[in-house]
C-alpha positions in Angstrom: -9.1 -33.3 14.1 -10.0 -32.2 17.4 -11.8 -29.5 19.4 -9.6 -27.4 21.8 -11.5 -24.5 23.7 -10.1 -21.5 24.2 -10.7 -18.1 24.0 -10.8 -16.4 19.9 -7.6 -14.6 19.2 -7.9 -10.8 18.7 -7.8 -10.1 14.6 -4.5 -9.0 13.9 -3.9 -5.9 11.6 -0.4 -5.1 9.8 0.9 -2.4 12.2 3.5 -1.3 9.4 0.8 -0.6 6.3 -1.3 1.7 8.6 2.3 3.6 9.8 3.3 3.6 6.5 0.0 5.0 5.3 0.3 7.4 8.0 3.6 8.9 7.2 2.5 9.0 3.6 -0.6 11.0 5.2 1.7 13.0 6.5 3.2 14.1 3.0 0.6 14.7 0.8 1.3 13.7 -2.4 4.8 12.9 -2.3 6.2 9.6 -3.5 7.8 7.1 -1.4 9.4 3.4 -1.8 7.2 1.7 0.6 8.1 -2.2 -0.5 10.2 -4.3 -2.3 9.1 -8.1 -3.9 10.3 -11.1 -5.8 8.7 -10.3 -8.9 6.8 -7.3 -10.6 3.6 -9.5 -10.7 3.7 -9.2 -6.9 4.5 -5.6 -7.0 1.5 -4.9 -9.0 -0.9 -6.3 -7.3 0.0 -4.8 -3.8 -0.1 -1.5 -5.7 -3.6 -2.4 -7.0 -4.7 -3.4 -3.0 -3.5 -0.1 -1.8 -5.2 2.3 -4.8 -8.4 0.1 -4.4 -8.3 0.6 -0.7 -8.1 -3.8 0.1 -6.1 -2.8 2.6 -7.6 -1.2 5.1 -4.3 1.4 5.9 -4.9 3.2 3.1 -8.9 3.5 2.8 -10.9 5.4 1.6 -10.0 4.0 -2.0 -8.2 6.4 -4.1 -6.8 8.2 -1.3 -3.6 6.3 -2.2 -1.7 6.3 -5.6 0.5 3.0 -5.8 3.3 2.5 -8.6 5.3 -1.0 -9.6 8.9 -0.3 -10.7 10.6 -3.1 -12.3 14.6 -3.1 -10.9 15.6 -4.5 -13.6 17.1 -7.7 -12.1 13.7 -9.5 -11.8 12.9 -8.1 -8.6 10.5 -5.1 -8.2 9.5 -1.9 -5.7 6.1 -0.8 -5.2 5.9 3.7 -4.7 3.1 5.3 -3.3 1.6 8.7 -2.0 -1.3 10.1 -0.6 -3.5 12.1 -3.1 -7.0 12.5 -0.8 -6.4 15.9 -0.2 -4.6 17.3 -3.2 -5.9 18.7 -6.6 -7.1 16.8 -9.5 -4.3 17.8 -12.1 -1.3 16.8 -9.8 -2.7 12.8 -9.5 -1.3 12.8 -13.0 2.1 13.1 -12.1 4.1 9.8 -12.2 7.6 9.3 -10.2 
C-alpha cells in the first residue's frame, strides 16, 4: 500500500443512460431497444434497475417500463419506454 495525494476525481455518471432516458423522454411511451447482453439474467436485471429507478437516468422510479427479450441464441435485449406522463391503462401494453 501507499498514500498518494492528490486531488478526488469528479464522480462519473453514464452519459449514454441519461441520453438514452432522454430520447425515451422524448417519446412517451414508445418502446425502444436500448441494450443488448450476454445472457437474459443480465438483461433482467438492467430492466429491473431502470423500472426501480437504480439508475439515476431514469428516476423517478416507475417513470420507465424496462422489458428482457430473449434472442434466442443465448444472448438477450433489454426495451424500454417512458410511461411518467401517460395514462394508467396503456402501461399494460407489452412490445
Amino acid at each position: 500500500m501507499h498514500a498518494r495525494f492528490e486531488t478526488l476525481p469528479d464522480q462519473r455518471r453514464s452519459q449514454e443512460a441519461y441520453d438514452t432516458a432522454q430520447a425515451l423522454r422524448e417519446r412517451p411511451g414508445q418502446w425502444a431497444h436500448i441494450d443488448s447482453h450476454p445472457n437474459l439474467n443480465r438483461a433482467t436485471n438492467q430492466g429491473h434497475r431502470i423500472r426501480t429507478g437504480k439508475i439515476a437516468a431514469f428516476r423517478p422510479a416507475g417513470a420507465f417500463e424496462a422489458q428482457p427479450r430473449s434472442t434466442g441464441d443465448g444472448t438477450a435485449d433489454v426495451y424500454a419506454r417512458y410511461v411518467g406522463s401517460l395514462p394508467e391503462q396503456e402501461h399494460e401494453d407489452r412490445p
